[in-house]
gemmi code that builds the backbone of each chain (N, CA, C; Angstrom):
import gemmi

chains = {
    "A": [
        ("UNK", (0.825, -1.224, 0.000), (0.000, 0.000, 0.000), (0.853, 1.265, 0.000)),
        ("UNK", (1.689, 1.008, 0.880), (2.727, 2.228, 1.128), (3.505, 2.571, -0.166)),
        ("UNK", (4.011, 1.538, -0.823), (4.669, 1.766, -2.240), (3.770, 2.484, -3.205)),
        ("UNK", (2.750, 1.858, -3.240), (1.489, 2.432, -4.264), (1.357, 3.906, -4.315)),
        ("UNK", (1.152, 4.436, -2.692), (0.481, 5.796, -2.982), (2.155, 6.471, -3.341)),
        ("UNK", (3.494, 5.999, -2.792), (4.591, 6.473, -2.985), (4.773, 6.861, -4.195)),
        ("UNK", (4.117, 5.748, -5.529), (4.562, 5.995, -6.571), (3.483, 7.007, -7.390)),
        ("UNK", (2.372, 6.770, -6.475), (1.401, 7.901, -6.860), (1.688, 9.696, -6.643)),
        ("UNK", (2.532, 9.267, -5.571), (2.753, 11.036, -5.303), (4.030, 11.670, -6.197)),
        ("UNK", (4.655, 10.210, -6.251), (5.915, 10.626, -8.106), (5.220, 11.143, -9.043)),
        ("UNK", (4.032, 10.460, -9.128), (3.862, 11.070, -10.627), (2.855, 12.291, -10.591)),
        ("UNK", (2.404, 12.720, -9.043), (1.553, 13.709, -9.472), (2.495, 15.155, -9.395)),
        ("UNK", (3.836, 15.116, -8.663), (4.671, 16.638, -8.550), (4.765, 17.360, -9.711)),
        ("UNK", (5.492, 16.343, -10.679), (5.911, 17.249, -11.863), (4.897, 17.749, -12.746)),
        ("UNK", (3.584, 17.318, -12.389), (2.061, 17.770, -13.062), (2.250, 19.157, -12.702)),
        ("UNK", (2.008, 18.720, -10.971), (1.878, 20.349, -10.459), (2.779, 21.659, -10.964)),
        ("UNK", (4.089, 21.030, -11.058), (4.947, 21.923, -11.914), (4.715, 22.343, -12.692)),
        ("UNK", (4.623, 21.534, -13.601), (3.694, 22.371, -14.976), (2.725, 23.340, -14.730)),
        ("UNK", (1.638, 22.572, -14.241), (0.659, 23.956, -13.956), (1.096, 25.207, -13.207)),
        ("UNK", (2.025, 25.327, -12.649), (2.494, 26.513, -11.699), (3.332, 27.258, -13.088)),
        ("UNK", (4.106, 26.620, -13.713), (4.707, 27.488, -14.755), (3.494, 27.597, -15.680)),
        ("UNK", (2.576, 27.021, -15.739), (1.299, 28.250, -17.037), (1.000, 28.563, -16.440)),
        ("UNK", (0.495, 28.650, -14.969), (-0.327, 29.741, -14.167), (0.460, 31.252, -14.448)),
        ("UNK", (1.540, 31.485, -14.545), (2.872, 32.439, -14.424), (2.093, 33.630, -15.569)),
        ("UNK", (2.272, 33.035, -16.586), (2.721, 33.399, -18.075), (0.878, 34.120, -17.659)),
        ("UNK", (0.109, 33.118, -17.448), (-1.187, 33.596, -17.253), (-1.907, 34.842, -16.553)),
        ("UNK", (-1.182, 35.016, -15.388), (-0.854, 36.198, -14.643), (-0.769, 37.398, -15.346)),
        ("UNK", (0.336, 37.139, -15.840), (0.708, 37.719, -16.444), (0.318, 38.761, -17.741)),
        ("UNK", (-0.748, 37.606, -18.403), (-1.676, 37.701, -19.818), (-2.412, 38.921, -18.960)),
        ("UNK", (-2.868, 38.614, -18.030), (-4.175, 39.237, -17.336), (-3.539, 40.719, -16.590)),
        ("UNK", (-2.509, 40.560, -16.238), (-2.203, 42.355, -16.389), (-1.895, 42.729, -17.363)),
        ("UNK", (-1.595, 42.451, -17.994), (-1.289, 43.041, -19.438), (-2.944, 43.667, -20.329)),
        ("UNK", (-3.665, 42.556, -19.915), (-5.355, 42.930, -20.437), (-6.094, 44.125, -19.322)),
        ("UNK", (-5.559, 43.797, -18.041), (-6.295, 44.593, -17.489), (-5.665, 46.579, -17.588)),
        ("UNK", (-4.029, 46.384, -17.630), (-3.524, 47.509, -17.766), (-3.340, 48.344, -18.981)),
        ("UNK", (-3.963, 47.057, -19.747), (-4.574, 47.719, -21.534), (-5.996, 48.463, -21.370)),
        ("UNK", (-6.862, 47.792, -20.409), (-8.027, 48.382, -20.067), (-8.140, 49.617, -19.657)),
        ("UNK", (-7.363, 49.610, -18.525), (-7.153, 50.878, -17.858), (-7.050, 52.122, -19.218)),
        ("UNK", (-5.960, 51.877, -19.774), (-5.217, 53.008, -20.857), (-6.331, 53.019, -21.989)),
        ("UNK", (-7.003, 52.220, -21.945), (-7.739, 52.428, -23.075), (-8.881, 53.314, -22.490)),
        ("UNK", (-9.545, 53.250, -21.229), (-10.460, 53.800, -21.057), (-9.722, 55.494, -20.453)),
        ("UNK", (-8.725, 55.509, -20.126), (-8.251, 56.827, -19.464), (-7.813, 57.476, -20.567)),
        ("UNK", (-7.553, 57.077, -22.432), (-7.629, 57.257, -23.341), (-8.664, 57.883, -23.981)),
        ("UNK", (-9.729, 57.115, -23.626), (-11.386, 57.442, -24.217), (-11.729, 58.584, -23.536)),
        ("UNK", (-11.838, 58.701, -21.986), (-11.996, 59.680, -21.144), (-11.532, 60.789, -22.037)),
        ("UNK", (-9.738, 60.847, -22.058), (-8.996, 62.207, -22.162), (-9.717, 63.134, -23.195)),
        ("UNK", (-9.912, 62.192, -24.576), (-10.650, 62.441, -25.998), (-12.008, 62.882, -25.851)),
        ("UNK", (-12.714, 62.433, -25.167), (-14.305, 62.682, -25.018), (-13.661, 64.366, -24.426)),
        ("UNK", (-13.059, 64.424, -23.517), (-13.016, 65.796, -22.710), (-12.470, 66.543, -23.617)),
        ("UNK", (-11.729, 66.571, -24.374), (-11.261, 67.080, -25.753), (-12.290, 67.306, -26.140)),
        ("UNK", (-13.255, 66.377, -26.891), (-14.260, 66.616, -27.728), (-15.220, 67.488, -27.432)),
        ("UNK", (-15.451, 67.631, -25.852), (-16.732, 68.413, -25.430), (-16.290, 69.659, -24.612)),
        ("UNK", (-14.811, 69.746, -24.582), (-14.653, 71.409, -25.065), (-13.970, 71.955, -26.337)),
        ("UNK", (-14.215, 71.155, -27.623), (-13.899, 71.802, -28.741), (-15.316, 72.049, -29.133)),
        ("UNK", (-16.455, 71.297, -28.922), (-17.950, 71.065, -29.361), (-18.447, 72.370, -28.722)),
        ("UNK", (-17.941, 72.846, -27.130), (-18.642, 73.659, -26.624), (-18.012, 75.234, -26.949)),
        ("UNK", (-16.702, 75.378, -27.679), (-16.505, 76.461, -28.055), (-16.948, 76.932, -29.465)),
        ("UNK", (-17.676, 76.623, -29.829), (-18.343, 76.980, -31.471), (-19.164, 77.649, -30.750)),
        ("UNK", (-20.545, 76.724, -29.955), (-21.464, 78.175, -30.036), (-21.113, 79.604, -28.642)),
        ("UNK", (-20.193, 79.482, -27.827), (-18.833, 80.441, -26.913), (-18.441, 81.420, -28.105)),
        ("UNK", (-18.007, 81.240, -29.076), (-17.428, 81.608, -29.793), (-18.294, 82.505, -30.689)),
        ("UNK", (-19.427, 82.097, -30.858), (-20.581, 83.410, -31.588), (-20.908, 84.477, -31.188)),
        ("UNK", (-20.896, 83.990, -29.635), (-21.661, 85.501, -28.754), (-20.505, 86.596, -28.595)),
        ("UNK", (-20.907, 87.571, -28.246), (-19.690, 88.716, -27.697), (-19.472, 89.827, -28.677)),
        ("UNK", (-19.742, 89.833, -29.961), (-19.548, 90.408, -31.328), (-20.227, 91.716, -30.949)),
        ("UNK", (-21.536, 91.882, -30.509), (-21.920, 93.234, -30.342), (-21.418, 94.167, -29.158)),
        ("UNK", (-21.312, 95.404, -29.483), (-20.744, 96.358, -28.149), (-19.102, 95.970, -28.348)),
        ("UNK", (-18.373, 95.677, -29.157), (-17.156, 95.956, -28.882), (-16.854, 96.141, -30.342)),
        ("UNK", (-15.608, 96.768, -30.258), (-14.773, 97.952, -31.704), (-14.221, 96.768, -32.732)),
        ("UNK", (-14.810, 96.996, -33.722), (-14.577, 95.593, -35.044), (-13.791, 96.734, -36.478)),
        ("UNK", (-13.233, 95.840, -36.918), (-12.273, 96.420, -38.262), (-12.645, 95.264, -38.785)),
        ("UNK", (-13.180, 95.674, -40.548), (-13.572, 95.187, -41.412), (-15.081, 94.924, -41.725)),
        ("UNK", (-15.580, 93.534, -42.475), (-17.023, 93.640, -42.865), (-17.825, 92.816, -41.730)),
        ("UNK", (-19.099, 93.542, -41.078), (-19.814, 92.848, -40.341), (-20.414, 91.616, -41.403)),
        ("UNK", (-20.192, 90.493, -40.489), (-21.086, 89.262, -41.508), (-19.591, 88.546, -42.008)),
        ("UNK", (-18.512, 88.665, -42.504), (-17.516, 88.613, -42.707), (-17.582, 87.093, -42.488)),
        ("UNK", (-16.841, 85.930, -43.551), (-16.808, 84.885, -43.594), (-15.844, 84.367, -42.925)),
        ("UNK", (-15.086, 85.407, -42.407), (-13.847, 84.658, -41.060), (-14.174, 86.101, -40.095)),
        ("UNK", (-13.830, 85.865, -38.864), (-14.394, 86.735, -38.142), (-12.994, 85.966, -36.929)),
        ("UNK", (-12.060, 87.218, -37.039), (-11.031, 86.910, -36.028), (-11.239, 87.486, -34.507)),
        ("UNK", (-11.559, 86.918, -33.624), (-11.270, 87.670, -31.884), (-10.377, 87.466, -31.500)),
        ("UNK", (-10.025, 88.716, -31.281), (-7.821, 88.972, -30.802), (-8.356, 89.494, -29.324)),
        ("UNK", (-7.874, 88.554, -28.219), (-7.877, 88.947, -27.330), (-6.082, 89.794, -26.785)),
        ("UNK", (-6.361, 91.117, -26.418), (-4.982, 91.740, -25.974), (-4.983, 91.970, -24.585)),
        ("UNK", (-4.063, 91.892, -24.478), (-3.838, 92.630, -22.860), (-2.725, 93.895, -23.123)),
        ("UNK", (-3.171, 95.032, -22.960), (-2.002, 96.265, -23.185), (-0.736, 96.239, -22.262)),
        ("UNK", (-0.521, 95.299, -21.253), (0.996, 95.341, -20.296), (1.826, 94.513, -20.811)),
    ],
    "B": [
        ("UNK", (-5.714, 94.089, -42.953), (-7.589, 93.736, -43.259), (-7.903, 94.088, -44.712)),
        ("UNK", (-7.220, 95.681, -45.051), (-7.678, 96.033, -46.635), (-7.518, 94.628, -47.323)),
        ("UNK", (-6.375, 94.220, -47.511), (-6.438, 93.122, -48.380), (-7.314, 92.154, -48.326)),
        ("UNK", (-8.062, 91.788, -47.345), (-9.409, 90.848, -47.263), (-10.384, 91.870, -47.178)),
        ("UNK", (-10.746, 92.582, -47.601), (-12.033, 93.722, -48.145), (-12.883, 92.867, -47.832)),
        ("UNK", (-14.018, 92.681, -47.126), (-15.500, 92.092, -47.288), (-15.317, 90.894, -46.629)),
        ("UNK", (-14.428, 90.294, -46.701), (-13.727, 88.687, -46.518), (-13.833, 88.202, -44.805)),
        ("UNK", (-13.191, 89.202, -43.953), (-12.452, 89.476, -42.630), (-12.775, 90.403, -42.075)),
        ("UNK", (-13.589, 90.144, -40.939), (-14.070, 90.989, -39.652), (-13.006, 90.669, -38.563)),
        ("UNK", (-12.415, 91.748, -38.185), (-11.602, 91.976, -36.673), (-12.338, 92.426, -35.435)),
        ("UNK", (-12.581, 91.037, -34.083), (-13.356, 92.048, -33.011), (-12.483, 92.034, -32.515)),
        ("UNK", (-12.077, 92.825, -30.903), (-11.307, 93.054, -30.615), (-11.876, 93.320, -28.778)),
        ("UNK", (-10.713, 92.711, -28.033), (-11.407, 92.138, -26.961), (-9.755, 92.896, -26.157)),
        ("UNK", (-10.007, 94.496, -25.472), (-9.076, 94.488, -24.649), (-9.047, 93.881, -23.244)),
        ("UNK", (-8.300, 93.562, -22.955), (-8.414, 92.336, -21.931), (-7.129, 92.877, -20.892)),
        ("UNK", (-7.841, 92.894, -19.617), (-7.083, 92.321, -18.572), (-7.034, 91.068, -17.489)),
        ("UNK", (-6.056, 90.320, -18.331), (-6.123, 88.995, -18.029), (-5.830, 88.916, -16.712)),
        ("UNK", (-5.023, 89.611, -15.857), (-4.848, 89.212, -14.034), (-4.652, 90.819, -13.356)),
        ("UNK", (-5.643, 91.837, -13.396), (-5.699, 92.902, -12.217), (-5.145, 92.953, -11.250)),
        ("UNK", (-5.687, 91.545, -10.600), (-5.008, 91.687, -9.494), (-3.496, 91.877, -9.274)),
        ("UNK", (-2.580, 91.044, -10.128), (-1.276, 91.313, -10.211), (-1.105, 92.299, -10.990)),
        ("UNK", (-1.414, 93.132, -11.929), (-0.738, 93.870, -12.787), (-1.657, 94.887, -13.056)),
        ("UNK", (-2.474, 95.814, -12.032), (-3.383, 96.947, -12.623), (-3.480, 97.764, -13.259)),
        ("UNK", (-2.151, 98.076, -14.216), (-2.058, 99.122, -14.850), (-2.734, 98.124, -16.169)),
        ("UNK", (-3.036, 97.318, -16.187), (-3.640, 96.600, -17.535), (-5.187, 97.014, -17.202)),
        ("UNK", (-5.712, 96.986, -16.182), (-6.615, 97.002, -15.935), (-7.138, 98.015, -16.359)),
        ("UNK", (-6.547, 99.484, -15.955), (-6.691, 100.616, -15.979), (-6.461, 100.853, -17.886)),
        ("UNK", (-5.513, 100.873, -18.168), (-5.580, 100.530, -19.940), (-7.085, 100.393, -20.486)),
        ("UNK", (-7.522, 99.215, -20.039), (-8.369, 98.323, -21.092), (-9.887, 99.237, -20.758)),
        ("UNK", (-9.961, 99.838, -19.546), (-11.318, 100.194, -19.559), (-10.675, 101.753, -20.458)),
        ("UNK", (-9.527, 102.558, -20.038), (-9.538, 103.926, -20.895), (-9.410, 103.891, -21.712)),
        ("UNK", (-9.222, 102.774, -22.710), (-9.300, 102.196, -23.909), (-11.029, 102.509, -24.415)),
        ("UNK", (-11.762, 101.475, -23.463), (-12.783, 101.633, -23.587), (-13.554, 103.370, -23.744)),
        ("UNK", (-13.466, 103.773, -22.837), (-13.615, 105.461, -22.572), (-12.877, 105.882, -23.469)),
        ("UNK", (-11.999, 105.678, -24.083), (-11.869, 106.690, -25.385), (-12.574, 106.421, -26.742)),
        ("UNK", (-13.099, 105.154, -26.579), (-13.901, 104.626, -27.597), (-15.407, 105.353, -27.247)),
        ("UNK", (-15.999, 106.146, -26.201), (-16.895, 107.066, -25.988), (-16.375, 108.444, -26.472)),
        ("UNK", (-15.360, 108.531, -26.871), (-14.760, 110.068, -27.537), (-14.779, 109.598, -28.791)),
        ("UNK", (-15.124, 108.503, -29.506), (-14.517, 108.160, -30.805), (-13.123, 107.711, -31.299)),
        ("UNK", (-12.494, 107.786, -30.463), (-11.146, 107.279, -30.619), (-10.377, 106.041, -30.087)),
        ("UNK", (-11.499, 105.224, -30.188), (-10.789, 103.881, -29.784), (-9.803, 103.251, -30.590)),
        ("UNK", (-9.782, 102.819, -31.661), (-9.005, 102.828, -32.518), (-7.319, 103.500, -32.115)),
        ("UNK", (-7.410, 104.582, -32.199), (-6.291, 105.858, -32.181), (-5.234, 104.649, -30.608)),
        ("UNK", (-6.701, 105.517, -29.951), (-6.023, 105.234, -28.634), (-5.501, 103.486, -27.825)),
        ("UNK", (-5.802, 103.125, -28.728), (-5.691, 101.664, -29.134), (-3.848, 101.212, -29.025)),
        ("UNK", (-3.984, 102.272, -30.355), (-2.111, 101.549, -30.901), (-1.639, 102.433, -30.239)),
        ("UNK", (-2.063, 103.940, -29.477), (-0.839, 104.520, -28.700), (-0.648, 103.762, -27.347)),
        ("UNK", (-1.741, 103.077, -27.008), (-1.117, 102.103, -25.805), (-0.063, 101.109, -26.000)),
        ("UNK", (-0.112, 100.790, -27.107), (0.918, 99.374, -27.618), (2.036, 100.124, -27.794)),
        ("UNK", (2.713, 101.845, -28.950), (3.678, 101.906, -29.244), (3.986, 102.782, -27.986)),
        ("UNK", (3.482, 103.370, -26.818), (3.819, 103.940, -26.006), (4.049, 103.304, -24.512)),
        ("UNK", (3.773, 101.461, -24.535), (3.661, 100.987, -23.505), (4.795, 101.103, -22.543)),
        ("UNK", (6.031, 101.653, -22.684), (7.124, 101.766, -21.652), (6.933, 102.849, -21.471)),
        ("UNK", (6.223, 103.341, -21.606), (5.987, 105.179, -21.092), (4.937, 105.232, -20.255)),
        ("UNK", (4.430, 103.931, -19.908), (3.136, 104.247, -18.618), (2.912, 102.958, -18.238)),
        ("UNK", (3.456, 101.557, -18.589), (2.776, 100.857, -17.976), (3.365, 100.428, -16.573)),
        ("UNK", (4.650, 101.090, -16.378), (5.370, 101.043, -15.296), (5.373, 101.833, -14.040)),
        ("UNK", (4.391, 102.847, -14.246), (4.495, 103.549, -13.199), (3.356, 102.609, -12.310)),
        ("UNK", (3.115, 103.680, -11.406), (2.700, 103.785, -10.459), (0.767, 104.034, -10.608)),
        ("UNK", (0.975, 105.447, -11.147), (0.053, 105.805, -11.714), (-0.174, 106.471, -12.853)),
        ("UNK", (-0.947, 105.036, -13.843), (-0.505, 105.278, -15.325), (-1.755, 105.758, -15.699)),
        ("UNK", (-2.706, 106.121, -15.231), (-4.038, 106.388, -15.611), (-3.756, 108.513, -16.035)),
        ("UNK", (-2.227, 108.533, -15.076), (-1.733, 109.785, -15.097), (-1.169, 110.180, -16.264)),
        ("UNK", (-0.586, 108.973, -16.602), (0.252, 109.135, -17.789), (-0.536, 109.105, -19.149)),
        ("UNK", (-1.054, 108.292, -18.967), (-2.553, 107.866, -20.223), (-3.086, 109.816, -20.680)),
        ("UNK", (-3.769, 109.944, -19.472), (-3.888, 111.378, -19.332), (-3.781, 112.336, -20.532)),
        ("UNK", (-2.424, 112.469, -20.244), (-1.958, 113.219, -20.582), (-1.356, 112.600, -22.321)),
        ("UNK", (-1.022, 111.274, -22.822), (-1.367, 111.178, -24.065), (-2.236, 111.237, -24.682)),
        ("UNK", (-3.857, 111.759, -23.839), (-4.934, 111.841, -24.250), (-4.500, 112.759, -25.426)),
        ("UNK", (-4.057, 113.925, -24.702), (-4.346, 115.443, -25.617), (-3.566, 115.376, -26.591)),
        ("UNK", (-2.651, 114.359, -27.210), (-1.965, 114.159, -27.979), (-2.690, 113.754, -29.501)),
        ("UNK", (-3.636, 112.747, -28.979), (-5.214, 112.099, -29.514), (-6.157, 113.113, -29.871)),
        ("UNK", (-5.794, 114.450, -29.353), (-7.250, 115.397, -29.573), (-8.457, 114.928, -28.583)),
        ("UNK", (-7.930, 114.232, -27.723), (-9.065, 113.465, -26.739), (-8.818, 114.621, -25.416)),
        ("UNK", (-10.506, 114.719, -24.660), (-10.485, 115.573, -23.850), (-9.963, 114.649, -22.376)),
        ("UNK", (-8.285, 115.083, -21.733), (-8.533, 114.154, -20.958), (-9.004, 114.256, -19.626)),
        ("UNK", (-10.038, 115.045, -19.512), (-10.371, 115.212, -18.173), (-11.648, 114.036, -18.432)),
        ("UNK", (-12.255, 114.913, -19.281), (-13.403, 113.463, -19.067), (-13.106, 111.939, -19.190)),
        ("UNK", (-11.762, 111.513, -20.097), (-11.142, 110.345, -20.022), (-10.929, 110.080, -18.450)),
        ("UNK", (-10.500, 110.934, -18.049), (-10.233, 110.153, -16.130), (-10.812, 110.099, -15.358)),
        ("UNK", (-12.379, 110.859, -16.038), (-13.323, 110.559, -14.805), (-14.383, 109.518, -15.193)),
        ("UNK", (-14.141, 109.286, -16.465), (-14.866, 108.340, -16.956), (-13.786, 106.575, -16.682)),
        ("UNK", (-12.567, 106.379, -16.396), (-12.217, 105.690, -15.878), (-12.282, 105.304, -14.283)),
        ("UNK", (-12.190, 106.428, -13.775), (-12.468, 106.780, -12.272), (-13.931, 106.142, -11.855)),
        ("UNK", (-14.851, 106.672, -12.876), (-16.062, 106.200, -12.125), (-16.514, 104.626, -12.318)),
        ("UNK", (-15.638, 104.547, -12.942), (-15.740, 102.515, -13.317), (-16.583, 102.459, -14.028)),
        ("UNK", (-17.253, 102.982, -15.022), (-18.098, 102.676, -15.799), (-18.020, 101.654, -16.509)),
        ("UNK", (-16.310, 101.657, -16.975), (-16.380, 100.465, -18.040), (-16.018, 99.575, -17.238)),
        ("UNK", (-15.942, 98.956, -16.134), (-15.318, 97.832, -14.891), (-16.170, 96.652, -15.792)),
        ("UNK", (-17.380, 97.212, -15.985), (-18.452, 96.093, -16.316), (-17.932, 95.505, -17.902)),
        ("UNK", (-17.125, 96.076, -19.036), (-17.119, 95.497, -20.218), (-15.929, 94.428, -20.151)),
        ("UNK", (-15.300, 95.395, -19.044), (-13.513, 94.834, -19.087), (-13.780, 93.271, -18.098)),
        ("UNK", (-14.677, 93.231, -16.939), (-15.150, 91.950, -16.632), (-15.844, 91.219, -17.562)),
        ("UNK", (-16.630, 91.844, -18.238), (-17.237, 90.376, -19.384), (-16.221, 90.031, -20.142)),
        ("UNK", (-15.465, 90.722, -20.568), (-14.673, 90.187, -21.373), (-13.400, 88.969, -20.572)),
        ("UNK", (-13.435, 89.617, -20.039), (-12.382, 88.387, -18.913), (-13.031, 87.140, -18.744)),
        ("UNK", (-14.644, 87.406, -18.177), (-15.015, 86.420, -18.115), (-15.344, 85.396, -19.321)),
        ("UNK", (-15.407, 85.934, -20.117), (-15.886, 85.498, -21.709), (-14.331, 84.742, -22.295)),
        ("UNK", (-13.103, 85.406, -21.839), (-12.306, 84.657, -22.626), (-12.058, 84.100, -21.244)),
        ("UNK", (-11.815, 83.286, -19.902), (-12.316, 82.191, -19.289), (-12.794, 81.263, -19.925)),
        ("UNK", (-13.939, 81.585, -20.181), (-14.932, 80.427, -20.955), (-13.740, 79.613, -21.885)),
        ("UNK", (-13.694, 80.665, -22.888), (-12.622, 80.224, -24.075), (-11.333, 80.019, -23.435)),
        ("UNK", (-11.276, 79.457, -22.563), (-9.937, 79.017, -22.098), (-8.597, 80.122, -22.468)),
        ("UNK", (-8.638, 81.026, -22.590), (-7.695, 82.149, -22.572), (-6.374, 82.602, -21.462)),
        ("UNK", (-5.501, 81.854, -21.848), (-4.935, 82.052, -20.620), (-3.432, 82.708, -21.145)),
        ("UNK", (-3.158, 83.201, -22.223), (-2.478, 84.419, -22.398), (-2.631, 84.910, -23.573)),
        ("UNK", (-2.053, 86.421, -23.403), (-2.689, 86.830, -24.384), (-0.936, 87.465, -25.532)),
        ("UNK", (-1.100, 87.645, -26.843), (-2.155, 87.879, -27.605), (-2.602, 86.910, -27.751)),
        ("UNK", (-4.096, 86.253, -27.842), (-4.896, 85.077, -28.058), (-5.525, 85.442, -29.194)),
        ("UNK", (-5.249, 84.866, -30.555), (-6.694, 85.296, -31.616), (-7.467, 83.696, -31.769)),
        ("UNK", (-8.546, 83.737, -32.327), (-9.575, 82.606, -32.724), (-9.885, 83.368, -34.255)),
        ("UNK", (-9.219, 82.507, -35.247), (-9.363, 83.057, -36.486), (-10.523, 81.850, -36.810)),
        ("UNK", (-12.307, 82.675, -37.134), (-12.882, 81.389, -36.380), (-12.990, 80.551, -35.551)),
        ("UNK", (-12.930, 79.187, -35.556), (-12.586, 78.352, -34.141), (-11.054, 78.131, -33.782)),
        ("UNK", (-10.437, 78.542, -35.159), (-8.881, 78.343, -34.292), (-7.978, 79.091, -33.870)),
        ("UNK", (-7.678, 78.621, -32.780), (-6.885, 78.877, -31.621), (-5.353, 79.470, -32.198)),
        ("UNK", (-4.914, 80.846, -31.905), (-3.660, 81.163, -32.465), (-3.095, 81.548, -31.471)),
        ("UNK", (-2.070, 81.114, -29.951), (-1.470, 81.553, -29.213), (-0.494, 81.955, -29.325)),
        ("UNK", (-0.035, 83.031, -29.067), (1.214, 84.304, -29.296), (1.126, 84.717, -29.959)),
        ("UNK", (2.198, 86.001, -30.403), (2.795, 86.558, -31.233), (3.267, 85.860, -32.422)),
        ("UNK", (2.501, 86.568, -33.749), (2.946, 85.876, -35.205), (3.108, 86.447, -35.767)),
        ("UNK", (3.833, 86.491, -36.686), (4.301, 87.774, -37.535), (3.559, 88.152, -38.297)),
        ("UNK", (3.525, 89.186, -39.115), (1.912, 89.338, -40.178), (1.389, 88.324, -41.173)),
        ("UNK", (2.994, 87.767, -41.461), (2.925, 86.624, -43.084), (2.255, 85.436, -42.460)),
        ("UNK", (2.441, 85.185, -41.727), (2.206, 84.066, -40.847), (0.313, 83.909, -40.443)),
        ("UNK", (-0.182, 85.158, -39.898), (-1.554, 85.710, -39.574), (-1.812, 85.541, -41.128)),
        ("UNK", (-1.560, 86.438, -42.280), (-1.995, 86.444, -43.412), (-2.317, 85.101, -43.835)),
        ("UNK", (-1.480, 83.754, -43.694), (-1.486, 83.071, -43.843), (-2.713, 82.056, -44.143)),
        ("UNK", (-2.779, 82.313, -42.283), (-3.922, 81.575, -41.346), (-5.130, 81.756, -42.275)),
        ("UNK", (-5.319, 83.406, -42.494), (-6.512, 83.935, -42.558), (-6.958, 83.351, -43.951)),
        ("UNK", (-6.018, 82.976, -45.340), (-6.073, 82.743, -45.990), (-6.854, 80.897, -46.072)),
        ("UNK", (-5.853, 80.315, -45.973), (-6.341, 79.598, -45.183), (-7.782, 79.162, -45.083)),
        ("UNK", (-7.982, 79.791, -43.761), (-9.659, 79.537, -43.573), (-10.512, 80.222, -44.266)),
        ("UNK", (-10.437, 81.310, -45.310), (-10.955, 81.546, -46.399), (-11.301, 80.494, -47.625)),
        ("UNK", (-10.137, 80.065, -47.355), (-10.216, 78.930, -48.894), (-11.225, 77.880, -48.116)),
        ("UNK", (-11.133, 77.690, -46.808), (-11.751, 76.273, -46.321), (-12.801, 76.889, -46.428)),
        ("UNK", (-13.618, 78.133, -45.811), (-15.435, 78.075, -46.063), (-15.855, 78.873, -46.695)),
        ("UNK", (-15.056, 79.500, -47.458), (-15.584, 78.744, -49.255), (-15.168, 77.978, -50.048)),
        ("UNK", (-14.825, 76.864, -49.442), (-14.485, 75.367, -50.257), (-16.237, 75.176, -50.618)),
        ("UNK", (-16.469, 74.598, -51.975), (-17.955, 74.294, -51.827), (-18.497, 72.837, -50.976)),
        ("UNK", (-19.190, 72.739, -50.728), (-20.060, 71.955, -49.535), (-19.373, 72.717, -47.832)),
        ("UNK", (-18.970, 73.487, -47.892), (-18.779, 74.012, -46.884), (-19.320, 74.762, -45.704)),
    ],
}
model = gemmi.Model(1)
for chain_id, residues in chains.items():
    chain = gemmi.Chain(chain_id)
    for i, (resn, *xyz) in enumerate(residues, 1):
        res = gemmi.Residue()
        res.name, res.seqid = resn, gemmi.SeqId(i, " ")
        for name, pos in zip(("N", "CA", "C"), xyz):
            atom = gemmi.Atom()
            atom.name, atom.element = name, gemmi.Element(name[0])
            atom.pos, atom.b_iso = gemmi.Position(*pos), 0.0
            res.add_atom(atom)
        chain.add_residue(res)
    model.add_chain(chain)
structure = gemmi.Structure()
structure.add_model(model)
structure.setup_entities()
């Protein structure tokens, strides 16, 4: 009996070995997916916030035209605002 | 601008971007304003820019302004009491607050349309731009 399970516990170590070296690599897979996740969504974030203050300066950008000193044609198909500071 | 006749509207937004640190900007942008109640905004415009080491350093430049009024043909008594009484406090805050919005955080700042031109550019360079976004909206389907 004693021999039996002896030779049983030979052959189950180097199993376990194996599985401990793919568990590794596996680990591994999975930060790599999860720290792709991360960047991808702190990616998406950055862009959306990009997007919805370039979206929100078009109509920012219409108002203000009346009550202040203009050179050239009102209606004008480019319409430059030069902000100065005189110091 | 002549050269874009009809093409190119210039507004023009004097701005004091931080009062608190630097009030002689402050003081500028509204007598700027107040001379634009004499008709001479314009004028009094570029003598702030080619005369800026001649007042923006003092102490009290609203003194100095003053007195380039009469240079302008501008009356400057009423220029200093029309700065004095803060009348224009209210244009020179919208406008601050307005380029806030637009994320303005130095100036010269232009928006030739929606885009963003930070600093100083030389004219060829501005001419450029302006060209540019001419050709783009009137590109047809534009």
């Amino acid at each position: 009996m004693a021999k039996k399970s002896k030779g049983r516990a030979q052959t189950v170590r180097p199993r376990q070995q194996s599985t401990r070296a793919a568990v590794a690599p596996q680990r591994w897979r999975l930060k790599l997916v999860i720290g792709g996740v991360i960047l991808a969504v702190a990616l998406g974030v950055g862009g959306l916030v990009r997007f919805l203050q370039h979206s929100n300066l078009s109509p920012r950008l219409q108002k203000a035209v009346d009550q202040h000193y203009t050179l050239g044609t009102a209606g004008a198909p480019v319409v430059i605002k030069e902000f100065s500071d005189y110091t | 601008m002549q050269r874009f006749e009809g093409q190119v509207q210039l507004v023009l937004y004097p701005l004091a971007l931080n009062p608190a640190a630097n009030p002689a900007s402050e003081v500028a942008a509204q007598a700027a304003w107040c001379a634009g109640e004499q008709g001479k905004f314009w004028d009094f415009h570029h003598m702030l820019y080619r005369r800026q080491e001649l007042w923006n350093r003092f102490a009290a430049p609203l003194e100095r302004l003053s007195d380039f009024a009469n240079d302008l043909s501008l009356d400057p008594t009423a220029l200093k009491s029309c700065v004095e009484s803060g009348r224009m406090q209210t244009f020179v805050a919208a406008d601050r607050t307005y380029s806030q919005q637009l994320q303005v955080n130095s100036t010269p700042t232009l928006f030739i349309n929606e885009q963003r031109v930070v600093g100083f550019r030389p004219e060829d360079e501005l001419m450029r731009l302006m060209r540019q976004e001419l050709d783009r909206v009137q590109r047809p389907g534009q």
